[in-house]
N, C-alpha and C positions, 0 to 999 in steps of 0.2 A: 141565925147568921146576923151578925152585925150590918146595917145597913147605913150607904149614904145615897141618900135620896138629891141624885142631882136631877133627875129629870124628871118636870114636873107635868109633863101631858102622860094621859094613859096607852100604853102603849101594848099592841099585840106580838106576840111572838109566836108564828110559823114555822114548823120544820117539819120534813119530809120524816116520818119516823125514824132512828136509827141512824140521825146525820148529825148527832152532837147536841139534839135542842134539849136537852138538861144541862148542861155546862152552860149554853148562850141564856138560858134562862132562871139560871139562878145567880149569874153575873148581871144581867137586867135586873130581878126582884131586888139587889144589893144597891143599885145605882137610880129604878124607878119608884115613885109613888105609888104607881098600878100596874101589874101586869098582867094578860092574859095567854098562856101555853093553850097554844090549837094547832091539830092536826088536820082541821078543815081548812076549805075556804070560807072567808066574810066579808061579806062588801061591806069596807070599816074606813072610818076616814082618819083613821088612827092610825100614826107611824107604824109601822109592819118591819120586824126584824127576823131573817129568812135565813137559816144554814143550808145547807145543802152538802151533798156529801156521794163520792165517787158511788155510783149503781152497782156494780157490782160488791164494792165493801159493804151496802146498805145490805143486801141480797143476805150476805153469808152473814151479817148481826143478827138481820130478822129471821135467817135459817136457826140458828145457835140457838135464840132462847123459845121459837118454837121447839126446836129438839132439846132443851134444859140443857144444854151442854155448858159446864162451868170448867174444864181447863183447857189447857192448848193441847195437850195429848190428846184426848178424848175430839176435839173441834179435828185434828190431824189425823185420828184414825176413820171419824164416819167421812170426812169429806171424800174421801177417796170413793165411798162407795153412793154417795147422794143422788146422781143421776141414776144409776143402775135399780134401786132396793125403794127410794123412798118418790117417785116420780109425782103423785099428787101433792105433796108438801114442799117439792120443789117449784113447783106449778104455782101455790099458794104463796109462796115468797118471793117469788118474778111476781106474780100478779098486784102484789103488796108494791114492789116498789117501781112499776108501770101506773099504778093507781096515785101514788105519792108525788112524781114524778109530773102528774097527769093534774095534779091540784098547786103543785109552782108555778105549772105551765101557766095558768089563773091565771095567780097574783101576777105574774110577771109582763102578762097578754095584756093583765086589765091599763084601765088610764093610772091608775092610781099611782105618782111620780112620788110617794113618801115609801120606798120602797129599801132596805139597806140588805145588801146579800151578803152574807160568809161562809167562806168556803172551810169545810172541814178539814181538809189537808194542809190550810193555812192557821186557823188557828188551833189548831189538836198541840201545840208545841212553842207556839207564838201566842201570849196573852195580850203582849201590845199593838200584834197586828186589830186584834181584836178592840181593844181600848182607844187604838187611835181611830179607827172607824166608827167608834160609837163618839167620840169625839166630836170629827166633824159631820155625822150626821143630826147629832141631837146639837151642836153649838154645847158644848161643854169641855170643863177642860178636868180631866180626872188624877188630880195629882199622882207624886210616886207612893204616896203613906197610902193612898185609898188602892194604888194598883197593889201593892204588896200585901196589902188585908183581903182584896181580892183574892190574889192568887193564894194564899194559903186557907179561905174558905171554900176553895171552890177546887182546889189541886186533884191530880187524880188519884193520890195516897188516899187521900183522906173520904173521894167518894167509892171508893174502894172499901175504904173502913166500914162505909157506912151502908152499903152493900152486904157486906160478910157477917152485920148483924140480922139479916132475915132470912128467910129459909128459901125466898125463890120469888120470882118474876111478880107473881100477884103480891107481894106483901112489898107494901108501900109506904114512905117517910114522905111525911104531909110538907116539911120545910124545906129539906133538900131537893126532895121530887125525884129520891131515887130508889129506885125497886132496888130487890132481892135479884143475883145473879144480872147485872144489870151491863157490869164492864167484864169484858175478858182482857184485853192490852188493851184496845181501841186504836191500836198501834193502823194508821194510814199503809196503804197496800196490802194487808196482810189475805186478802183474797187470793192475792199473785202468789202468794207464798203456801196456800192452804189445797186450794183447788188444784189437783192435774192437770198438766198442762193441757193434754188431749180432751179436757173437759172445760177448758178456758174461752175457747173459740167459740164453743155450743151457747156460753152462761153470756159471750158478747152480744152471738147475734141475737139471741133472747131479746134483747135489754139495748138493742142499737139505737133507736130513737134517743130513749134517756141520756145513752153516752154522747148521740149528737148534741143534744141541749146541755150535758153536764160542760163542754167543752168548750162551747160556748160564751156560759159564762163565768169559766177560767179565761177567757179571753180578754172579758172585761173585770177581769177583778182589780 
């Protein structure tokens, strides 16, 4: 990927599995000198850029490519039956994003005030909500030549593309940082639309803490 190197501290990059952090992270690698993609916590004095992304939609990602599921039929026919057929794996992918959840909580708690949060429902469709937050977080100003090379190295066509050249979840592209089976839409709400509704209320109360704190900070976005 063609790269402009406007910012020049090393900077880490956090996300909760499953909440967009290969998009916010291969738009940083374009824009920084250094970066680090972690799915941990690190006491780093290093600017920290955080996505985050509605718990339930995390829930039914990480359900999807634990189950290899590659279309929306196939995501449409098992969902109906996930609570009922598949109960430890459902268990495994609430626990996945109680744990994930459970490591923003961290960064967020800690002192550490270099801190920049996005929300996935806002940038999954919006690249300048994204660009102007990195903007004023880093003090940079990203013109329109560098947003528009942006959005066409980083589109979801193209990581799509780039996707449908490997056979599945483990096979990995070292620049783009995108597995195999990696996007289905990525389309925001699509839990609401997947999951029965009678099985909506069960996957909330799961996951209430998360949803308290996802809400949170939509409050302060």
């Amino acid at each position: 990927m063609k790269k402009f190197q406007l910012i020049d501290s090393p900077v880490l990059q956090y996300s909760p599995g499953r909440s967009g952090s290969t998009l916010i992270a291969q738009i940083l690698i374009i824009l920084a000198h250094e970066v680090e993609k972690m799915h941990d916590y690190i006491d780093t004095d290093r600017p920290v850029v955080i996505s985050y992304r509605h718990p339930c939609d995390m829930f039914l990602s990480i359900w999807r490519i634990f189950e290899e599921i590659d279309t929306v039929e196939d995501l449409n026919d098992q969902a109906k039956k996930i609570f009922f057929f598949q109960r430890k794996k459902i268990k495994h992918s609430i626990n996945y994003v109680i744990s994930q959840y459970n490591i923003l909580h961290q960064y967020y708690d800690s002192d550490k005030k270099n801190l920049l949060l996005l929300c996935y429902e806002r940038f999954f469709s919006d690249y300048d909500y994204t660009f102007n937050k990195l903007e004023a977080f880093f003090n940079i100003s990203i013109g329109q030549e560098i947003r528009e090379s942006i959005i066409d190295q980083t589109s979801l066509k193209k990581n799509k593309n780039r996707a449908e050249k490997m056979k599945n979840f483990d096979e990995y592209d070292r620049e783009s940082l995108i597995h195999g089976n990696h996007i289905l839409t990525g389309e925001p709400g699509l839990w609401g639309e997947v999951i029965p509704l009678r099985l909506q209320k069960k996957l909330l109360s799961k996951l209430d803490n998360e949803m308290i704190f996802y809400n949170r900070l939509l409050v302060n976005d």
